[in-house]
Backbone atoms as SQL, in Angstrom:
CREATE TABLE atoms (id INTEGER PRIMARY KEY, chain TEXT, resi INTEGER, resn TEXT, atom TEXT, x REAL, y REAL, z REAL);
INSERT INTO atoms VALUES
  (1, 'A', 1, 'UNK', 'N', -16.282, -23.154, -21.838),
  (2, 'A', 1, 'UNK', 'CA', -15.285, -23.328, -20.802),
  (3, 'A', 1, 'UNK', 'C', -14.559, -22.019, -20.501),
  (4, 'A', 2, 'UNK', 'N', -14.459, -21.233, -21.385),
  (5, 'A', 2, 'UNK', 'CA', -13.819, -19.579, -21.480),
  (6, 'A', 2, 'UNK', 'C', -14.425, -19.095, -20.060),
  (7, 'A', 3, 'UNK', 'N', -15.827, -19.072, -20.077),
  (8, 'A', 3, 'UNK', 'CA', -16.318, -18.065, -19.539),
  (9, 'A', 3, 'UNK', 'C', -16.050, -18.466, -18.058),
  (10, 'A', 4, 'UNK', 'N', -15.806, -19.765, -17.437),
  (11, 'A', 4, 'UNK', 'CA', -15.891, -20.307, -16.206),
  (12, 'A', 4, 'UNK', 'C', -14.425, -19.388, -15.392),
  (13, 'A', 5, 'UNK', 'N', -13.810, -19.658, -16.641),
  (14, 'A', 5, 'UNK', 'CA', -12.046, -19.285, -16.556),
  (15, 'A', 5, 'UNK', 'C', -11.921, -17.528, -16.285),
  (16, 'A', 6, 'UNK', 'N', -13.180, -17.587, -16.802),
  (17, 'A', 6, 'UNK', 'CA', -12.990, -15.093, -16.975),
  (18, 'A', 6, 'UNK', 'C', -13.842, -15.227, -15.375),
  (19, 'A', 7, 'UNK', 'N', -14.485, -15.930, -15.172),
  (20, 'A', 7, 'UNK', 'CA', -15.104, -15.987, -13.678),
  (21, 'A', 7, 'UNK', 'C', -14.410, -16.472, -12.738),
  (22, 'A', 8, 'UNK', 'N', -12.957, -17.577, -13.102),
  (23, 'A', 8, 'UNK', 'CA', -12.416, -17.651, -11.914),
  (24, 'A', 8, 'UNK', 'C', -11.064, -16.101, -11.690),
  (25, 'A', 9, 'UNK', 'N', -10.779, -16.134, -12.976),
  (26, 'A', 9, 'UNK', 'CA', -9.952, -15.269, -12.683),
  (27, 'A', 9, 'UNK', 'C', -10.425, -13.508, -12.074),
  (28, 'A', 10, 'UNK', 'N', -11.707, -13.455, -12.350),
  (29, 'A', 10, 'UNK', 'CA', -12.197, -12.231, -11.851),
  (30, 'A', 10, 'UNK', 'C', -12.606, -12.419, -10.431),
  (31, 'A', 11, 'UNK', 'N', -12.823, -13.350, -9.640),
  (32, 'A', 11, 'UNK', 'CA', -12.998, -13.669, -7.939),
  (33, 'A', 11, 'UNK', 'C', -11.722, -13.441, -7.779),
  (34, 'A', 12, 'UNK', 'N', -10.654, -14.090, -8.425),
  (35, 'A', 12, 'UNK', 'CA', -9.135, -14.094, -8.013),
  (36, 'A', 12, 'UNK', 'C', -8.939, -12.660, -7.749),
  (37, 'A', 13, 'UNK', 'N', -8.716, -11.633, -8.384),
  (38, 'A', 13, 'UNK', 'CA', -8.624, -10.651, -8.544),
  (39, 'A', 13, 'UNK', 'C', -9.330, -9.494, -7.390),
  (40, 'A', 14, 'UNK', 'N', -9.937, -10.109, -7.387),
  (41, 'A', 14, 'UNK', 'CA', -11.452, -9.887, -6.555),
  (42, 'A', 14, 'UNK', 'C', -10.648, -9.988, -5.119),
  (43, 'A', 15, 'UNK', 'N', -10.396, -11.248, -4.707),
  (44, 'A', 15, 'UNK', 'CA', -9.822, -12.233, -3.389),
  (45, 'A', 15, 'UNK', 'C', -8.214, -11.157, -3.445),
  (46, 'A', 16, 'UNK', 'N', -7.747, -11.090, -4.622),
  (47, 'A', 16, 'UNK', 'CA', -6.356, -10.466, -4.339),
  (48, 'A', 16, 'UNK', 'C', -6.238, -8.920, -3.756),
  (49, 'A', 17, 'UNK', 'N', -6.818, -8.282, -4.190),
  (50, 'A', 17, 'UNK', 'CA', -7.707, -6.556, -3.516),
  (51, 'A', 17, 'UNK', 'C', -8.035, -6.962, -2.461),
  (52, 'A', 18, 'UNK', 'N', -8.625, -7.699, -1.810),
  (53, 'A', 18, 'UNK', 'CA', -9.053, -7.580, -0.616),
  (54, 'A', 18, 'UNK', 'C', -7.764, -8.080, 0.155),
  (55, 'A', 19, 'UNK', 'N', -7.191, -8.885, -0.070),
  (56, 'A', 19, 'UNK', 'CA', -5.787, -9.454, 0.757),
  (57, 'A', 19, 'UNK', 'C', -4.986, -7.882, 0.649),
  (58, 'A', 20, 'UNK', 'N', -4.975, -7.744, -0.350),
  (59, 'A', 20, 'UNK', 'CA', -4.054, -6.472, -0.414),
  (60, 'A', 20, 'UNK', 'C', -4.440, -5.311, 0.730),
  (61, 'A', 21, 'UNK', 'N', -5.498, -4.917, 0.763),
  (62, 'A', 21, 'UNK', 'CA', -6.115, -3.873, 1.206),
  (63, 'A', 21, 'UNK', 'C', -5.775, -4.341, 3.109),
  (64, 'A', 22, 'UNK', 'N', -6.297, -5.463, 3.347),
  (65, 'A', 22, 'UNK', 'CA', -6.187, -5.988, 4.467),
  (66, 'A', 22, 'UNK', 'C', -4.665, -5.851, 5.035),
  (67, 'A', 23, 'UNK', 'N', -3.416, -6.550, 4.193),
  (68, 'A', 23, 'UNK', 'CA', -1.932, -6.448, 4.527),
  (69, 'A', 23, 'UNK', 'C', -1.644, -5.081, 4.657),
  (70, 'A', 24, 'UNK', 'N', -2.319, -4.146, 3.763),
  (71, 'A', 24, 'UNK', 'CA', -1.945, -2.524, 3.646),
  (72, 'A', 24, 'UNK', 'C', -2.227, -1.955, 5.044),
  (73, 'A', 25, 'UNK', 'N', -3.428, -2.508, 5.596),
  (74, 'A', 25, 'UNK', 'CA', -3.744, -1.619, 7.061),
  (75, 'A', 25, 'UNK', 'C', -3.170, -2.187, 8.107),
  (76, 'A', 26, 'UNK', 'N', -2.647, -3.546, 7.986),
  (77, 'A', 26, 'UNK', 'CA', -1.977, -4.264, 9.263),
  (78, 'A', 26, 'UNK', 'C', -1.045, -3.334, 9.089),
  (79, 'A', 27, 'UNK', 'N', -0.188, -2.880, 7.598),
  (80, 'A', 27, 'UNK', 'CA', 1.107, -2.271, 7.937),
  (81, 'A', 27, 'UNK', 'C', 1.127, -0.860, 7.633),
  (82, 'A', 28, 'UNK', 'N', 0.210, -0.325, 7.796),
  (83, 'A', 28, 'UNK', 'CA', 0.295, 1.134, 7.888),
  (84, 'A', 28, 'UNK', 'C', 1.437, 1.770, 8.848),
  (85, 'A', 29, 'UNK', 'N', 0.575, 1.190, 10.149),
  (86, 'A', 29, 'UNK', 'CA', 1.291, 2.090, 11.124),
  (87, 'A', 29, 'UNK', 'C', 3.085, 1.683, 11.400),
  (88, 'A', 30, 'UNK', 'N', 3.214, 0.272, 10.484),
  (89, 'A', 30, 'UNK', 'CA', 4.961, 0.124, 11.076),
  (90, 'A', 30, 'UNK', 'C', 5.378, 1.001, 9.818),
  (91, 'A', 31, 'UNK', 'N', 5.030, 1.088, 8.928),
  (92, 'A', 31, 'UNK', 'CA', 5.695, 1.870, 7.457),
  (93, 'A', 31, 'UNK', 'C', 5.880, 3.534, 8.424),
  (94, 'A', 32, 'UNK', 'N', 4.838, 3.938, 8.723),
  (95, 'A', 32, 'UNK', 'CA', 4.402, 5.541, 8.828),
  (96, 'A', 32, 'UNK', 'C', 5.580, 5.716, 10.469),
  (97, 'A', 33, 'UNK', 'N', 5.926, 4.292, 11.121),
  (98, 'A', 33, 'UNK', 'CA', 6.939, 4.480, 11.933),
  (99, 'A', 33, 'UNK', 'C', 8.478, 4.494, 11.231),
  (100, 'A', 34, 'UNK', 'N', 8.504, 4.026, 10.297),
  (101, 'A', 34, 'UNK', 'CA', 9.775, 3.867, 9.473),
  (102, 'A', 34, 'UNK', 'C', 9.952, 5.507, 8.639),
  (103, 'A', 35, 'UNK', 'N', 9.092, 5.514, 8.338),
  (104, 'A', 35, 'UNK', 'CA', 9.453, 6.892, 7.506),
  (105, 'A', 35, 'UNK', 'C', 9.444, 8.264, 8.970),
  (106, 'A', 36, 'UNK', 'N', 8.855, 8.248, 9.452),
  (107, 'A', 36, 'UNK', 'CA', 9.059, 8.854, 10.769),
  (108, 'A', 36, 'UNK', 'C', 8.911, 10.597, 10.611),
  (109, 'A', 37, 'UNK', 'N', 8.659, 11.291, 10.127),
  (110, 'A', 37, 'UNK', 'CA', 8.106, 12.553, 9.255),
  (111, 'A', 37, 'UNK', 'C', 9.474, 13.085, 8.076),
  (112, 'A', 38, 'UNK', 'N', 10.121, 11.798, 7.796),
  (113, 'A', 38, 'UNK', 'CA', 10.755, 12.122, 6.856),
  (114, 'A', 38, 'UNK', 'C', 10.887, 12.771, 5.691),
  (115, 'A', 39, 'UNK', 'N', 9.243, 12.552, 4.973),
  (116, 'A', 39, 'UNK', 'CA', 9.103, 12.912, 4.001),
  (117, 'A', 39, 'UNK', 'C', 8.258, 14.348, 3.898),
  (118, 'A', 40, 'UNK', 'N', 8.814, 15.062, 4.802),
  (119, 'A', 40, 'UNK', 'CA', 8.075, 16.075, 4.762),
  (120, 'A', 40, 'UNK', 'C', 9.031, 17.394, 3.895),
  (121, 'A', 41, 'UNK', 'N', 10.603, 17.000, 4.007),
  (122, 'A', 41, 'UNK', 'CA', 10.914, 17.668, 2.733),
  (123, 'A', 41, 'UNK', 'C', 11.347, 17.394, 1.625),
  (124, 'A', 42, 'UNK', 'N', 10.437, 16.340, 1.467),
  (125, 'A', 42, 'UNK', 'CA', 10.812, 15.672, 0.067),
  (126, 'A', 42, 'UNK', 'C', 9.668, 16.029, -1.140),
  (127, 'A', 43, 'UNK', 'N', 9.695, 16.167, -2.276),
  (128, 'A', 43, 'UNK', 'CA', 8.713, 16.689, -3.324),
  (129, 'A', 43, 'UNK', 'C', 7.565, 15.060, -3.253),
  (130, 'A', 44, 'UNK', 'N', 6.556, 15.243, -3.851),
  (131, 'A', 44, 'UNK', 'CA', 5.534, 14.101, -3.705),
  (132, 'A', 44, 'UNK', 'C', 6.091, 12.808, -4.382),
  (133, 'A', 45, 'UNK', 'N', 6.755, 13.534, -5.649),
  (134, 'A', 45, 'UNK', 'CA', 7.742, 12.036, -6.420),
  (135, 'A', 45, 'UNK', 'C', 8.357, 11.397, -5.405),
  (136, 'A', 46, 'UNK', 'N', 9.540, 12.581, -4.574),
  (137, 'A', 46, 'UNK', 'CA', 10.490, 11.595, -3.899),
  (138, 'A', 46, 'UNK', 'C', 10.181, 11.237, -2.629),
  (139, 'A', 47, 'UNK', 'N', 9.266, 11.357, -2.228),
  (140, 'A', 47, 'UNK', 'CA', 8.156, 10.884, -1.089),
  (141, 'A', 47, 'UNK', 'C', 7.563, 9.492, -0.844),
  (142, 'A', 48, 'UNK', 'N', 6.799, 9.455, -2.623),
  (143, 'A', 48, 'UNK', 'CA', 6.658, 8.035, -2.826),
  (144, 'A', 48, 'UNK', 'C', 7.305, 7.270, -3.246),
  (145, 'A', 49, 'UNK', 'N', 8.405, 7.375, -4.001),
  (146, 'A', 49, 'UNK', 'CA', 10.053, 6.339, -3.585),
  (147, 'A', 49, 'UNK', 'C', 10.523, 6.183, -2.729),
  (148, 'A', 50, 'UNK', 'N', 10.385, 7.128, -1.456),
  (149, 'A', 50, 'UNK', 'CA', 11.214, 6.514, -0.082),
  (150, 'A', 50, 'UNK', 'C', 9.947, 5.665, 0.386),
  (151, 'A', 51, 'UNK', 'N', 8.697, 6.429, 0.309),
  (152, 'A', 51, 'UNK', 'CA', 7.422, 5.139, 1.171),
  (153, 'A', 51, 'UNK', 'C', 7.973, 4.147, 0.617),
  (154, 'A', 52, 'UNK', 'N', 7.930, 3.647, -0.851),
  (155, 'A', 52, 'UNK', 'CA', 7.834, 2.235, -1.274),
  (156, 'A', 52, 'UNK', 'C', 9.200, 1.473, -1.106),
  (157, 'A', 53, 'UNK', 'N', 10.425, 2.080, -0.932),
  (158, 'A', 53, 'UNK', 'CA', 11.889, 1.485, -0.428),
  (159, 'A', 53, 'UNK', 'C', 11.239, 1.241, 1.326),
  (160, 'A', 54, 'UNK', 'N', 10.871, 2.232, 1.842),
  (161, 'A', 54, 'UNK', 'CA', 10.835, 1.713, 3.432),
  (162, 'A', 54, 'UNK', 'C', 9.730, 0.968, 3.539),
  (163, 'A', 55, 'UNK', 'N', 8.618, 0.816, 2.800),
  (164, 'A', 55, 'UNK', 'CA', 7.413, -0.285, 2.745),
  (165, 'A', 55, 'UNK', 'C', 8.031, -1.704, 2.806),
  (166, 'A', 56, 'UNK', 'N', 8.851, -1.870, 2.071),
  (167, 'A', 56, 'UNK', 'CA', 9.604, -2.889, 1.470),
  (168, 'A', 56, 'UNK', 'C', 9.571, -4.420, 2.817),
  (169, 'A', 57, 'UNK', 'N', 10.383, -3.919, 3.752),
  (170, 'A', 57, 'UNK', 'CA', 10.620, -4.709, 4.701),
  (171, 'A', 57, 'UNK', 'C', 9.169, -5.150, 5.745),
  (172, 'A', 58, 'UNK', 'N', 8.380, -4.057, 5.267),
  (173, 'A', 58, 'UNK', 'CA', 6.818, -4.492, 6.411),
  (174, 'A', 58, 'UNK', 'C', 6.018, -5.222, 5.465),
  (175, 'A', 59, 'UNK', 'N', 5.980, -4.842, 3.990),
  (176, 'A', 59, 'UNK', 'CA', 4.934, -5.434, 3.535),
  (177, 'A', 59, 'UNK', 'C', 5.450, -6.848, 3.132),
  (178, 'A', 60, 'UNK', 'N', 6.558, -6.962, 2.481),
  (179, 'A', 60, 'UNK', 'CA', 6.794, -8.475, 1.909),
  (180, 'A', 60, 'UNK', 'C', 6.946, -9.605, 2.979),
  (181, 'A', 61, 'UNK', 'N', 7.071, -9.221, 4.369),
  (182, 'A', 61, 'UNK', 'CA', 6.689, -10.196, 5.500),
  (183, 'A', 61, 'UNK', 'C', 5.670, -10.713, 5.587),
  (184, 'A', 62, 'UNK', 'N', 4.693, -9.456, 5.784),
  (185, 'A', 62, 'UNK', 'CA', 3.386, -9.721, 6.000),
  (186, 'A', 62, 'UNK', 'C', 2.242, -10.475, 5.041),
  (187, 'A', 63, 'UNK', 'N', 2.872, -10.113, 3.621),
  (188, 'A', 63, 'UNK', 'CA', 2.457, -11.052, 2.572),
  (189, 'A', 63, 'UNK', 'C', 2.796, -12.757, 2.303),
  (190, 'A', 64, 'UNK', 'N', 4.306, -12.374, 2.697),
  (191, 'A', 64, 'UNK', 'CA', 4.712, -14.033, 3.545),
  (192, 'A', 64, 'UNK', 'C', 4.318, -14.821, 4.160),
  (193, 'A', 65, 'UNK', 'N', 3.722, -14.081, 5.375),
  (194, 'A', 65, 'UNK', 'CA', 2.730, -14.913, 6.481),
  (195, 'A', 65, 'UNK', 'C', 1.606, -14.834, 6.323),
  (196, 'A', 66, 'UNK', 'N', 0.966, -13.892, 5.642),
  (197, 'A', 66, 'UNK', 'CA', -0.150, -14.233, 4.837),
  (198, 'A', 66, 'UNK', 'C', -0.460, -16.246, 3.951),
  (199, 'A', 67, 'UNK', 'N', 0.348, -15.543, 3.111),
  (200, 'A', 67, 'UNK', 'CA', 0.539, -16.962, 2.062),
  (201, 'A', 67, 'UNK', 'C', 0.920, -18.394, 3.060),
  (202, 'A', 68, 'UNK', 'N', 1.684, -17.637, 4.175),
  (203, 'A', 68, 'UNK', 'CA', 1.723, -19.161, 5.229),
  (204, 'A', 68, 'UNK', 'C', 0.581, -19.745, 6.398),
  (205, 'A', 69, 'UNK', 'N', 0.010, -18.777, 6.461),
  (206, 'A', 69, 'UNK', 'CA', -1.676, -18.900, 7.658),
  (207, 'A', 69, 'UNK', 'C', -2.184, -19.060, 6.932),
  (208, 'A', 70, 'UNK', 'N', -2.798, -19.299, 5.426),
  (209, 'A', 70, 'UNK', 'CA', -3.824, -19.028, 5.159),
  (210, 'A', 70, 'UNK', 'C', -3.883, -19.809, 3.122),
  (211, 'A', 71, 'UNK', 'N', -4.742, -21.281, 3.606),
  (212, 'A', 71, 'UNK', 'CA', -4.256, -22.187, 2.344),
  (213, 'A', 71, 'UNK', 'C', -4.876, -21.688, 1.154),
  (214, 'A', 72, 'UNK', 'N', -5.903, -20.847, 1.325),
  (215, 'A', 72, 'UNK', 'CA', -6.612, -20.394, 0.113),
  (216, 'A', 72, 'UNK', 'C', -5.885, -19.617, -0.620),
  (217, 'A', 73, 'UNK', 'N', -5.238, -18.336, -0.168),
  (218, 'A', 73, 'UNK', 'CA', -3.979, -18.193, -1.213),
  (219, 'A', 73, 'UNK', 'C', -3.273, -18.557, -1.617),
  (220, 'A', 74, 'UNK', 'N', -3.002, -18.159, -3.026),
  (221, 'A', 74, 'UNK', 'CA', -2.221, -19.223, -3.938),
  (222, 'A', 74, 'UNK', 'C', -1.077, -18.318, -4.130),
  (223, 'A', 75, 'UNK', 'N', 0.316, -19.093, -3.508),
  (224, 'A', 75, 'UNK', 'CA', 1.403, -18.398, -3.889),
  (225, 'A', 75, 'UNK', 'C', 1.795, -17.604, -5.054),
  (226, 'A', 76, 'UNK', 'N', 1.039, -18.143, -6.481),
  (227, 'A', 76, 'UNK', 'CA', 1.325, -17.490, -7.525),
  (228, 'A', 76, 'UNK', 'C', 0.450, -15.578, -7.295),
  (229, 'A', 77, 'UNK', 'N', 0.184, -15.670, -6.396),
  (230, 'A', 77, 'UNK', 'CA', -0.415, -13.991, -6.100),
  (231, 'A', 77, 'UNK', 'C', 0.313, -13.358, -5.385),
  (232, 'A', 78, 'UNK', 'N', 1.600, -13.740, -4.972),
  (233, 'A', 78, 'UNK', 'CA', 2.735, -12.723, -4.054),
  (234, 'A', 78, 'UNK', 'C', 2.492, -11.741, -4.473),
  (235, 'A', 79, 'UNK', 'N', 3.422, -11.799, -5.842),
  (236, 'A', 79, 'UNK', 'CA', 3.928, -10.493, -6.263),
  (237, 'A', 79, 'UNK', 'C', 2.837, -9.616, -6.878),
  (238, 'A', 80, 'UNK', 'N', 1.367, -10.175, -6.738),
  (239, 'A', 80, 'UNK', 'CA', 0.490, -8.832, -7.135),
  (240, 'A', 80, 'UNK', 'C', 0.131, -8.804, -5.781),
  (241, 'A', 81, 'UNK', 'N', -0.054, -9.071, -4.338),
  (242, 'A', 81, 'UNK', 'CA', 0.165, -8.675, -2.720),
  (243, 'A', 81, 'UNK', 'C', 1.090, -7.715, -2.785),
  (244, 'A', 82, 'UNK', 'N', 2.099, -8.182, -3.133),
  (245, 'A', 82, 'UNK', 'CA', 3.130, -7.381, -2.624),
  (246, 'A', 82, 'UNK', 'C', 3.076, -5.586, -3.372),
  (247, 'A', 83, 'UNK', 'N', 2.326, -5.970, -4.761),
  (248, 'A', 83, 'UNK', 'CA', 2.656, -4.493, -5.467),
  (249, 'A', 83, 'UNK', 'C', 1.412, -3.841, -4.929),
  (250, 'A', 84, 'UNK', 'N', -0.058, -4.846, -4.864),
  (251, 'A', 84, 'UNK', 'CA', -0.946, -3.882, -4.324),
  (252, 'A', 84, 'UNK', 'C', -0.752, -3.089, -2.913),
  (253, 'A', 85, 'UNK', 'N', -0.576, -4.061, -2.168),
  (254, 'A', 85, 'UNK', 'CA', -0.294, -3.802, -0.692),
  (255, 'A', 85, 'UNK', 'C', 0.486, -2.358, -0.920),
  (256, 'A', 86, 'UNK', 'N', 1.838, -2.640, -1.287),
  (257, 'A', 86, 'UNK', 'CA', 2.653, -1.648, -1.560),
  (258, 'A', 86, 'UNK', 'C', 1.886, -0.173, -1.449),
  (259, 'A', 87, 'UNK', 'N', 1.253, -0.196, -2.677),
  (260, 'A', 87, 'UNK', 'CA', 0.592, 0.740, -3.399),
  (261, 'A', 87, 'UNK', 'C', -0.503, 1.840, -2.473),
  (262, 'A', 88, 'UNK', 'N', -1.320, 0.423, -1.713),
  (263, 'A', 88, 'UNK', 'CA', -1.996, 1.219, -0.799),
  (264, 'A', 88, 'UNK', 'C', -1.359, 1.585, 0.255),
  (265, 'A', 89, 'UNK', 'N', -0.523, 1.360, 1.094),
  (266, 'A', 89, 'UNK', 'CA', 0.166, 1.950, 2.140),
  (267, 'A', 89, 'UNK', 'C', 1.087, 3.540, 1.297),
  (268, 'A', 90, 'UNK', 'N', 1.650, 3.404, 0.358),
  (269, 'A', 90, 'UNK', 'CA', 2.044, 4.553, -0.424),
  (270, 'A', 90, 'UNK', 'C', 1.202, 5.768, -0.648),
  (271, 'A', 91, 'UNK', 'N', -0.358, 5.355, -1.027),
  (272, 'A', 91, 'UNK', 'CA', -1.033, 5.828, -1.639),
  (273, 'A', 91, 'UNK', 'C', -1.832, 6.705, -0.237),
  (274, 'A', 92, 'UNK', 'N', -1.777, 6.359, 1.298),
  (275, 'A', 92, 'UNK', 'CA', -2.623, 6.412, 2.152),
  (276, 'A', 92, 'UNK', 'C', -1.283, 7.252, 3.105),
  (277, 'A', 93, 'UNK', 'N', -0.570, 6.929, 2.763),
  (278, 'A', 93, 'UNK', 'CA', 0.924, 7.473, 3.407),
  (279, 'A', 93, 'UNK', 'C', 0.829, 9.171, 3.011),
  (280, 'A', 94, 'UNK', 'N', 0.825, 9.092, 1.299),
  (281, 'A', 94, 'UNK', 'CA', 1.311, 10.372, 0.810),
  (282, 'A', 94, 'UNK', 'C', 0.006, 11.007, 1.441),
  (283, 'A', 95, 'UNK', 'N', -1.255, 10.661, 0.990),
  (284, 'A', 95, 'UNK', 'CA', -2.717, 11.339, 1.448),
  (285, 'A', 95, 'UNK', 'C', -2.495, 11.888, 2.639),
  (286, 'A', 96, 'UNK', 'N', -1.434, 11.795, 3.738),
  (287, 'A', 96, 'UNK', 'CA', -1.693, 11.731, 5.120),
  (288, 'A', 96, 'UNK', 'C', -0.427, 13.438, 4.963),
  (289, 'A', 97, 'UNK', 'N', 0.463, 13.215, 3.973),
  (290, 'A', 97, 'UNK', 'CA', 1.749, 13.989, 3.813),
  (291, 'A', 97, 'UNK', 'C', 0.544, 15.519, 3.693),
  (292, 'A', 98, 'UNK', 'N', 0.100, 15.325, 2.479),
  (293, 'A', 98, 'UNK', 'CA', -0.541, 16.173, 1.802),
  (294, 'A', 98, 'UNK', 'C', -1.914, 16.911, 2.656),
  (295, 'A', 99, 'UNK', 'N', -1.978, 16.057, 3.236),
  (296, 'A', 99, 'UNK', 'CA', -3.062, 16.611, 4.332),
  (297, 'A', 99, 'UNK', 'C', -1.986, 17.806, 4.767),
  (298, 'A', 100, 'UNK', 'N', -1.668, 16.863, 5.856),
  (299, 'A', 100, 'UNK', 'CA', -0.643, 17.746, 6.705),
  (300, 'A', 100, 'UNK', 'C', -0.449, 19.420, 6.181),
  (301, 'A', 101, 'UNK', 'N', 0.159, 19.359, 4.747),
  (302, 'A', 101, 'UNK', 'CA', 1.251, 20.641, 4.326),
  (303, 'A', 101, 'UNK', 'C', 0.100, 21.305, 3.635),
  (304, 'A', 102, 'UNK', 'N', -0.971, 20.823, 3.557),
  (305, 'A', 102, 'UNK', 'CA', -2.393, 22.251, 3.000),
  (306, 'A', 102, 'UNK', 'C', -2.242, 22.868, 4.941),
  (307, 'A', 103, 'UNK', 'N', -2.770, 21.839, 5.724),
  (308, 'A', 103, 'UNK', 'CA', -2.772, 22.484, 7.393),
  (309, 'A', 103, 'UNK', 'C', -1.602, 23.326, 7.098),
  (310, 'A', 104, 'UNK', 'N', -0.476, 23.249, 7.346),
  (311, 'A', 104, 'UNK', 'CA', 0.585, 24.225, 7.690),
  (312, 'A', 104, 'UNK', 'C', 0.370, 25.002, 6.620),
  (313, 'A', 105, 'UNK', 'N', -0.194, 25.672, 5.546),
  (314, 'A', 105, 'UNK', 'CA', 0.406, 26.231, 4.688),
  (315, 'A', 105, 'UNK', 'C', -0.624, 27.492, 4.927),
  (316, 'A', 106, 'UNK', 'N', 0.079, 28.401, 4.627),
  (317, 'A', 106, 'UNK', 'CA', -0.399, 29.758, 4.869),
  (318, 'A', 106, 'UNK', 'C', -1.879, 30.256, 3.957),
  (319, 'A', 107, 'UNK', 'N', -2.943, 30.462, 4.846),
  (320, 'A', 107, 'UNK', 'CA', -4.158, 30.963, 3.933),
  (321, 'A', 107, 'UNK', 'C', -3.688, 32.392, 2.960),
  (322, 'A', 108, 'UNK', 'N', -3.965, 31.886, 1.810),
  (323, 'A', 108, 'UNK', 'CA', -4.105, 32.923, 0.928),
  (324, 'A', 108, 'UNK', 'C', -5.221, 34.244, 1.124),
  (325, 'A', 109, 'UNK', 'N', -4.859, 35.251, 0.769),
  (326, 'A', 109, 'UNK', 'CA', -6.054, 36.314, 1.295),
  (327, 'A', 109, 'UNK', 'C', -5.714, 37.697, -0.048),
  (328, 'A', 110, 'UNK', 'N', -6.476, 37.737, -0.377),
  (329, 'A', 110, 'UNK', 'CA', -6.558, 38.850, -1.937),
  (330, 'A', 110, 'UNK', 'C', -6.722, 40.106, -1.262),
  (331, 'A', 111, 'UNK', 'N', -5.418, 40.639, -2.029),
  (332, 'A', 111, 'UNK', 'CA', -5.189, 41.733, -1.982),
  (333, 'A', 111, 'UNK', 'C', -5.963, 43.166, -1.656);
């Protein structure tokens, strides 16, 4: 009976990454409007503390109405939606920072 249980919980897991990943790209673009090039003088730490404070209000909606359209999710998976989701909009946010400041940054050239 173990093994049925390591197989449901690994689809779960499975089903929860993909919800996540999905909520992360609906809310890319309202997060990346909230931060607004804010974080461009902030160090990468305090970059990804303001993404995940201003994530806050796009993603836990969208995980909301998620869990309300849609009966196959099981409410007990909010709060790993909410941290993955989080995570990838953070994670795709900073990637976008870091792009950016190699472009602006002055080519090195030896002496």
């Amino acid at each position: 009976m173990e093994i049925f249980s390591i197989i449901a919980h690994l689809r779960g897991d499975a089903r929860v990454a993909e919800l996540a990943e999905t909520i992360a790209e609906q809310s890319l673009e309202a997060v990346r409007d909230r931060i607004d090039g804010r974080i461009a003088s902030l160090s990468m730490a305090e970059g990804r503390g303001y993404i995940r404070a201003r994530s806050a209000a796009v993603v836990r909606p969208a995980v909301d109405e998620t869990l309300r359209s849609n009966r196959e999710v099981k409410p007990a998976w909010r709060s790993q939606l909410v941290e993955r989701a989080t995570e990838e909009v953070v994670r795709r946010l900073l990637w976008e920072e870091l792009s950016r400041r190699r472009e602006a940054a002055p080519a090195r050239r030896a002496a």
